[in-house]
NUMAR-832862 format. One record per residue: y, x, z of N, C-alpha, C, CB in turn; residue in three letters. Coordinates in Angstrom, 3 decimals, padded with zeros to 6 digits. Glycine has a CB too. Example, Ala and Ser with C-alpha at 12.3 -4.5 7.8 and 13.67 -1.06 7.14 Angstrom:
2
      n.yy      n.xx      n.zz     ca.yy     ca.xx     ca.zz      c.yy      c.xx      c.zz     cb.yy     cb.xx     cb.zz  lumlum
  -005.690   013.190   007.800  -004.500   012.300   007.800  -003.300   013.200   007.800  -004.473   011.308   009.046     ALA
  -002.250   012.850   007.080  -001.060   013.670   007.140   000.030   012.900   007.870  -000.598   014.084   005.725     SER
END
This chain:
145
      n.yy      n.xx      n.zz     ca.yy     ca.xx     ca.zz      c.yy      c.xx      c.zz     cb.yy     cb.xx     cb.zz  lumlum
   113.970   098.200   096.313   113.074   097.093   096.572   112.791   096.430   095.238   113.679   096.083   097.604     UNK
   111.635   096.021   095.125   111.622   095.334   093.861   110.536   093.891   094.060   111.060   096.527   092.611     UNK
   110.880   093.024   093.194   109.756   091.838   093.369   109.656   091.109   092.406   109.912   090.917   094.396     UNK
   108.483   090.034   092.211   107.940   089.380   091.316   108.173   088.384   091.887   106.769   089.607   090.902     UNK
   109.558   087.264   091.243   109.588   085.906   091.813   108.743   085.484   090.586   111.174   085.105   092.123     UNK
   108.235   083.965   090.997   107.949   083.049   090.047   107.671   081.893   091.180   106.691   083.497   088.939     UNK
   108.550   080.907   090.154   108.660   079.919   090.230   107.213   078.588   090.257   109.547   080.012   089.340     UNK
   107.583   078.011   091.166   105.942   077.386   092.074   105.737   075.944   092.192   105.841   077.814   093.828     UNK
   105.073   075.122   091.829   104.953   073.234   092.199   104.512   073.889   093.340   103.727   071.791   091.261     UNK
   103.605   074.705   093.503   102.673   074.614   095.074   102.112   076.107   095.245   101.073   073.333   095.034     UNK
   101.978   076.734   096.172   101.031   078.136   096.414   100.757   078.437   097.794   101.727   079.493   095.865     UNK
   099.772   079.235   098.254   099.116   079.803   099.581   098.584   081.020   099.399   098.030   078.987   100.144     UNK
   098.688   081.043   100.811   098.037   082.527   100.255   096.914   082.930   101.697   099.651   084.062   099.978     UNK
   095.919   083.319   101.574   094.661   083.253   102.344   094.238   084.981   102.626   093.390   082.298   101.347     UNK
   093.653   085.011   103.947   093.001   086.235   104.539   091.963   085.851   105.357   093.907   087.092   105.318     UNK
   090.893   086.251   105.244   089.846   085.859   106.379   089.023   084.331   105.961   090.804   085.663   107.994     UNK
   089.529   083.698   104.797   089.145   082.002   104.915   090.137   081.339   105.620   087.738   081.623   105.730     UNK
   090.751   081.958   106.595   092.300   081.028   106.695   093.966   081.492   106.039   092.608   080.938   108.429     UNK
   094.430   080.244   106.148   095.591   080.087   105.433   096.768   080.620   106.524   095.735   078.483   104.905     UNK
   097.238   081.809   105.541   098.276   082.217   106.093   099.580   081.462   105.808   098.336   083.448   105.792     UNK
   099.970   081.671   105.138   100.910   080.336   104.588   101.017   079.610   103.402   102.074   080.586   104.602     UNK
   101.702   078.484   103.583   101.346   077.829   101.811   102.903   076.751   101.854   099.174   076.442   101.598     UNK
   103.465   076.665   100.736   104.175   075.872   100.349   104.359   074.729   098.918   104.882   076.591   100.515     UNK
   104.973   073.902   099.170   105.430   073.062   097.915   105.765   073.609   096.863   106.424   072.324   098.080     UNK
   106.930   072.669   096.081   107.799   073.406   095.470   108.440   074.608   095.878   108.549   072.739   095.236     UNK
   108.932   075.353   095.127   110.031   076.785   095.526   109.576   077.649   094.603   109.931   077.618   097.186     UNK
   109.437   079.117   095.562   109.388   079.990   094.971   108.123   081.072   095.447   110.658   080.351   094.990     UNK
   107.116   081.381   094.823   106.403   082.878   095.209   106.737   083.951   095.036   105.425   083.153   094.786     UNK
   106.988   084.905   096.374   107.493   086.261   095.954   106.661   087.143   096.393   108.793   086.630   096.394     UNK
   106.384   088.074   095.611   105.821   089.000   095.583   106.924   090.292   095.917   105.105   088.920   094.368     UNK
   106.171   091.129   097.301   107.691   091.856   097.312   107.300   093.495   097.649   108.897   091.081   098.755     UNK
   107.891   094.523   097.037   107.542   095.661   097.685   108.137   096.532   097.602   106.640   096.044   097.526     UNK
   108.524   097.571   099.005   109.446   098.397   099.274   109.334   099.625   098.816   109.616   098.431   100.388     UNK
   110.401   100.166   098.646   110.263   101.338   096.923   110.667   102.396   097.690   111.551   101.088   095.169     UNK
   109.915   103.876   097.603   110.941   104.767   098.408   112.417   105.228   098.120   110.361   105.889   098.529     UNK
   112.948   105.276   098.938   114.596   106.011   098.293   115.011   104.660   098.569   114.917   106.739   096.302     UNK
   114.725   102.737   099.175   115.291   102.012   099.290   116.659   102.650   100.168   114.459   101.058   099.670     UNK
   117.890   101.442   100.188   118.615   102.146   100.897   118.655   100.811   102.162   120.075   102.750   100.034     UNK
   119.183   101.034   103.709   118.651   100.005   104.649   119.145   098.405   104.213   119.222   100.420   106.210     UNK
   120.428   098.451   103.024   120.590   097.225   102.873   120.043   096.454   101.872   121.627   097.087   102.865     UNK
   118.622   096.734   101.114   118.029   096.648   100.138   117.358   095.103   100.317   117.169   097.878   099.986     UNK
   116.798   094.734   101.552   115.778   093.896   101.871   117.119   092.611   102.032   114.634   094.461   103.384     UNK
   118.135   092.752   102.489   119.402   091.666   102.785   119.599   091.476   101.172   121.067   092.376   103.809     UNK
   120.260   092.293   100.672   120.740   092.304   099.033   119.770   091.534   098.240   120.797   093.874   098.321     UNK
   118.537   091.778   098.024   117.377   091.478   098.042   117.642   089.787   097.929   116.612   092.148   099.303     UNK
   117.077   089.281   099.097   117.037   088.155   100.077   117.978   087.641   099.358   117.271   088.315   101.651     UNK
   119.095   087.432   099.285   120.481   086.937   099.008   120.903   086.470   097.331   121.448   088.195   099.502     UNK
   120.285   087.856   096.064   119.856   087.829   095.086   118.882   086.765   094.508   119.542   088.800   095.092     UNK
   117.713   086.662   095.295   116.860   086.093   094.733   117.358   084.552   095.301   115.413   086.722   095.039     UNK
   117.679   084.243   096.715   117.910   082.339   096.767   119.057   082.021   096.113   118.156   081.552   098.380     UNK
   119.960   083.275   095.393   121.165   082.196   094.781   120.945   082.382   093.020   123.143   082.798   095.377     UNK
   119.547   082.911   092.667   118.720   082.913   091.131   119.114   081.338   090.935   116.627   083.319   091.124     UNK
   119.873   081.240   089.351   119.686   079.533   089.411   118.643   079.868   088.181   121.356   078.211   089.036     UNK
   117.092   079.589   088.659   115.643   079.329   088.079   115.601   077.900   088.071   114.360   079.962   088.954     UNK
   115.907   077.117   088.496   115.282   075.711   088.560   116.342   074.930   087.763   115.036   075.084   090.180     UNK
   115.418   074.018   087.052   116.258   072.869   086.299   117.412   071.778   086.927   115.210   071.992   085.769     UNK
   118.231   071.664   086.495   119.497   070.810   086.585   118.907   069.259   085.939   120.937   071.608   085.548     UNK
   120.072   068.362   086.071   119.956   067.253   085.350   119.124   067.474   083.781   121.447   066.747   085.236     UNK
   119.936   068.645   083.029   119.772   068.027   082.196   118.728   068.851   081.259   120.980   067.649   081.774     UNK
   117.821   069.783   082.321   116.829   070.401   082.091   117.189   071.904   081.947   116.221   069.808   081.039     UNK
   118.466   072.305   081.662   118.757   073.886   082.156   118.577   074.252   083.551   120.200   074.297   081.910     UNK
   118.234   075.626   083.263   118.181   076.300   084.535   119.314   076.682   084.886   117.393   077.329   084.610     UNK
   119.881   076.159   086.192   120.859   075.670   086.619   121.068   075.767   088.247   120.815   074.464   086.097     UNK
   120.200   075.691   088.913   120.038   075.224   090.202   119.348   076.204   091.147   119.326   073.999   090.143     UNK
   119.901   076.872   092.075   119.078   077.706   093.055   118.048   077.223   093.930   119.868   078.272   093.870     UNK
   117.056   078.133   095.095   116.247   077.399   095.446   117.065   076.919   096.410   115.030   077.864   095.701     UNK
   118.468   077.159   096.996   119.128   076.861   097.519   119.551   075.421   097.445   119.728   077.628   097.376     UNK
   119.871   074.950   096.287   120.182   074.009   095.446   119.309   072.959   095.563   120.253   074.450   094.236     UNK
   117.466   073.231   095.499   116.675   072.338   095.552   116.143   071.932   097.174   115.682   072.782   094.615     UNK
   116.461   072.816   097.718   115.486   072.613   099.211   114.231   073.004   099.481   115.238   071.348   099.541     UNK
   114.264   074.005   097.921   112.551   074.151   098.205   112.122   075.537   099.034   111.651   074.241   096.572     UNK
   111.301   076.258   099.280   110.874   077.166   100.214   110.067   077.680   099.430   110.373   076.770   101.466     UNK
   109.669   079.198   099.897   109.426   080.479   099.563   108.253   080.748   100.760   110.867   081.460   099.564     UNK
   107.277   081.532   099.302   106.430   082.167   100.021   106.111   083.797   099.921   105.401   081.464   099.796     UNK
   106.489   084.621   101.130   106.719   085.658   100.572   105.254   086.846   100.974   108.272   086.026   101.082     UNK
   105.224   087.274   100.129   103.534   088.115   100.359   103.923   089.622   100.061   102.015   087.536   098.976     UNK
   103.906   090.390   100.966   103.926   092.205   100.229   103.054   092.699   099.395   103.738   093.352   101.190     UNK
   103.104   093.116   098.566   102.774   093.724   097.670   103.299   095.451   096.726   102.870   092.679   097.152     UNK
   101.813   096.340   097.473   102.576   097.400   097.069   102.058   098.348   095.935   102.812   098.117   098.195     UNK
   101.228   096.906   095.166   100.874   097.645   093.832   102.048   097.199   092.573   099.148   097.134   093.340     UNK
   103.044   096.334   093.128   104.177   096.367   092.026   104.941   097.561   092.239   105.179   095.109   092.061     UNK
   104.225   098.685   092.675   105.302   100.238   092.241   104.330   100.851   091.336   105.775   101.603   093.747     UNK
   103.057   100.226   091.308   102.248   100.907   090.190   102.846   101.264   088.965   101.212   100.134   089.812     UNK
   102.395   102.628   088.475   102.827   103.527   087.318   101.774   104.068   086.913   103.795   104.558   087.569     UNK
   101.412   103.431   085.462   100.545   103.256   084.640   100.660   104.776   083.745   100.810   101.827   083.901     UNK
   101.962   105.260   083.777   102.274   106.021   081.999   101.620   107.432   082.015   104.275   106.365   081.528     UNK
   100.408   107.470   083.282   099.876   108.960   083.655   098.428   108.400   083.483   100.330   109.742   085.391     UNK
   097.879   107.707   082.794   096.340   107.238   082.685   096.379   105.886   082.907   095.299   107.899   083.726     UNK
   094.578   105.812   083.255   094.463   104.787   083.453   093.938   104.171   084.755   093.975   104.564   082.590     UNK
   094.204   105.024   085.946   094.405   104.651   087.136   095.910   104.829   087.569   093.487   105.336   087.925     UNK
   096.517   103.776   088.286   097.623   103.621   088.466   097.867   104.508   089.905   097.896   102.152   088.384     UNK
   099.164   105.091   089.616   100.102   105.976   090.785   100.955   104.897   092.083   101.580   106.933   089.716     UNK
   100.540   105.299   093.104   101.933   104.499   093.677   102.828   105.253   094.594   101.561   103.190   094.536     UNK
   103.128   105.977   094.263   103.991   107.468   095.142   105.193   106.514   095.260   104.421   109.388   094.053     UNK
   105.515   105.378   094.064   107.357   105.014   094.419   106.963   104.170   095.551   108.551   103.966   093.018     UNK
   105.738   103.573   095.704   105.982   102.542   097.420   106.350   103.323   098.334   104.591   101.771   098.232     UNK
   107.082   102.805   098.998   107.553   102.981   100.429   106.692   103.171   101.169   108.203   102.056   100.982     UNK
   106.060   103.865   102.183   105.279   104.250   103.093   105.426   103.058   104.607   105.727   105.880   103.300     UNK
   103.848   102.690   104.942   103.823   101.228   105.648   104.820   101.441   106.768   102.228   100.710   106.289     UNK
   105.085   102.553   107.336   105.861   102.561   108.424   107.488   102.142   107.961   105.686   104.034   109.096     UNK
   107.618   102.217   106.805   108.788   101.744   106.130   108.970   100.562   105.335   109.109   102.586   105.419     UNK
   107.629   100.367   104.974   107.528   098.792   103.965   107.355   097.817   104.870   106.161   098.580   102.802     UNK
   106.787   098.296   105.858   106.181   096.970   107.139   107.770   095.968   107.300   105.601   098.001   109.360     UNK
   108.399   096.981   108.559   109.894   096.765   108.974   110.631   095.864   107.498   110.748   098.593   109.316     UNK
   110.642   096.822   106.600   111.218   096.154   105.373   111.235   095.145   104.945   110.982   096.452   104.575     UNK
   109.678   094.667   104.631   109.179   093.141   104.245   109.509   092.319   105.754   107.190   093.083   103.743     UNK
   109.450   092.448   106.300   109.903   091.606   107.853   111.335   091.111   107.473   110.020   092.792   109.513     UNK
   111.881   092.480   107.160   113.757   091.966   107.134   114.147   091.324   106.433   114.812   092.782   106.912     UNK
   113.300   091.840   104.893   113.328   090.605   103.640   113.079   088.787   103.876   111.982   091.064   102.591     UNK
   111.829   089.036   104.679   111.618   087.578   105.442   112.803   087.482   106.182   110.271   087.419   106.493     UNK
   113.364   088.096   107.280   113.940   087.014   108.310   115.832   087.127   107.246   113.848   087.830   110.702     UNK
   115.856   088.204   106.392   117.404   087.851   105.682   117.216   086.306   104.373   118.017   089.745   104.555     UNK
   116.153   085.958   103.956   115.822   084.835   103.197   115.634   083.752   104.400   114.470   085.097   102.203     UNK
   115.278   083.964   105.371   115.586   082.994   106.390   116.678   082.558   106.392   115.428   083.327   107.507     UNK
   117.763   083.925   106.972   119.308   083.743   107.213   120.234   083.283   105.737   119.906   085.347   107.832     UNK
   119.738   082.930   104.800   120.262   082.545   103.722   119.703   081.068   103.610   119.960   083.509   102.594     UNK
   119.021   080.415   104.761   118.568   079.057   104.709   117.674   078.809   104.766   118.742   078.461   104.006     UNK
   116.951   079.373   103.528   115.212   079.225   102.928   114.217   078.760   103.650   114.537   080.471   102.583     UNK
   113.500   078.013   104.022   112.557   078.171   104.570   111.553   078.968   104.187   112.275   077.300   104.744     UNK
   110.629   079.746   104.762   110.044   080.945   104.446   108.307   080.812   104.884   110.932   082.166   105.289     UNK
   107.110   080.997   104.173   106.029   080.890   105.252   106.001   082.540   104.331   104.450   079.340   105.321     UNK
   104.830   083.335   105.037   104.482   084.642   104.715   102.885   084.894   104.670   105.161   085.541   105.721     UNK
   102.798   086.027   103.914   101.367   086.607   103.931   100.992   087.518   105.165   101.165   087.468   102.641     UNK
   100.607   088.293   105.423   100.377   089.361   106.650   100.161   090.719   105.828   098.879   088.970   107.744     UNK
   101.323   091.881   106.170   101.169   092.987   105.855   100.454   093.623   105.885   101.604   093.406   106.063     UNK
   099.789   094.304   104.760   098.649   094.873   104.577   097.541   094.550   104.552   098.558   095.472   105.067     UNK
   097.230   093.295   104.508   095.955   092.571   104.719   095.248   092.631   103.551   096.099   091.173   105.129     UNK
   094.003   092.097   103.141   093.460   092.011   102.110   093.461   090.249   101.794   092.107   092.813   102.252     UNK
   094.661   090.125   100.816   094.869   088.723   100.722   095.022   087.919   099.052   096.224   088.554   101.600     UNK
   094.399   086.668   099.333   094.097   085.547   098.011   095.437   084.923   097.747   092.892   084.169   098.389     UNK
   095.996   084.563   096.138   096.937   083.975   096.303   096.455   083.256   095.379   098.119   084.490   096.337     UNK
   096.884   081.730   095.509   096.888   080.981   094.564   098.096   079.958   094.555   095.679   080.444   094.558     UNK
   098.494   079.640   092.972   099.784   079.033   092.926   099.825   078.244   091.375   101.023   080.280   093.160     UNK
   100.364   077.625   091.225   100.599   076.211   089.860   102.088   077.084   089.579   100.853   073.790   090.583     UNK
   102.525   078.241   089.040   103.485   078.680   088.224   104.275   077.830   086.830   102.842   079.792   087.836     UNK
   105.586   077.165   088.073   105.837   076.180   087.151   107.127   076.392   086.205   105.939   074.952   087.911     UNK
   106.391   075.988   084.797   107.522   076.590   083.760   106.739   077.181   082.601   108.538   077.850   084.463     UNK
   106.213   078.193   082.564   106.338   079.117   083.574   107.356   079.979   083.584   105.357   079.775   083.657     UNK
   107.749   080.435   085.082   108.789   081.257   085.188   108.527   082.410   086.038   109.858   080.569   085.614     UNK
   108.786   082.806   085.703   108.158   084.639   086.291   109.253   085.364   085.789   106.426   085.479   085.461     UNK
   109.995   086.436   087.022   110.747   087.403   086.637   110.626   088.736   087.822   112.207   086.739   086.432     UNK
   110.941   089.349   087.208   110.879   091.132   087.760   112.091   091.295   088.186   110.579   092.462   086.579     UNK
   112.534   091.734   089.406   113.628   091.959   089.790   113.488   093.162   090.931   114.205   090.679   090.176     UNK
   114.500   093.656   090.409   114.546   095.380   090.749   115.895   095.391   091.325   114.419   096.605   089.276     UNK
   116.539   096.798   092.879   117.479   096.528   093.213   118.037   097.503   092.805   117.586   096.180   094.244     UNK
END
């Protein structure tokens, strides 16, 4: 499994002209299921990313999980982060997971970041969807399982 957290004042994310979900502070994740995951990838996952201490402490270190702040996560699939560039200049995505396997996956990722507290809103799998977000910091990291 792999994903693109970054750290958020605010983000949503849109299909159709309506809002699928949107949150405050927290976190945007970008998330997508890799083949060869193994079934405990999306829990491990989940668990990894809310106890990240990304967010500032008193005294301005990063220090503090989203656990820590109360803030909530917005999680959107995404299965062009398996894109592989190093064969041209149209990108490969043979490492995504196939939807009958990424679908289930990104679901579990949602409801195990649930079970770790989080509050969670989501994008809709496979959709053709807008994101917009105030990336605060900025903090952006790649995380691979």
């Amino acid at each position: 499994m792999r994903a693109l957290v970054q750290r958020v004042s605010r983000a949503s994310v849109r299909s159709d002209g309506a809002v699928l979900g949107e949150i405050g502070g927290g976190l945007l994740i970008l998330v997508c299921a890799m083949e060869g995951d193994g079934p405990q990838a999306p829990e491990k996952m989940a668990a990894k990313i809310a106890k990240m201490r990304i967010f500032k402490d008193e005294a301005g270190k990063m220090n503090h999980a989203l656990l820590d702040t109360g803030g909530s996560a917005l999680v959107v699939s995404q299965f062009t982060l398996a894109g592989d560039t190093s064969r041209g200049n149209r990108p490969g995505f043979s490492s995504a997971a196939r939807p009958e396997i990424s679908a289930p996956a990104y679901e579990a990722f949602c409801s195990a970041l649930r079970a770790q507290g989080v509050p969670v809103e989501t994008g809709r799998f496979g959709a053709d969807m807008q994101v917009e977000l105030i990336n605060d910091g900025p903090v952006t990291l790649w995380v691979d399982l």
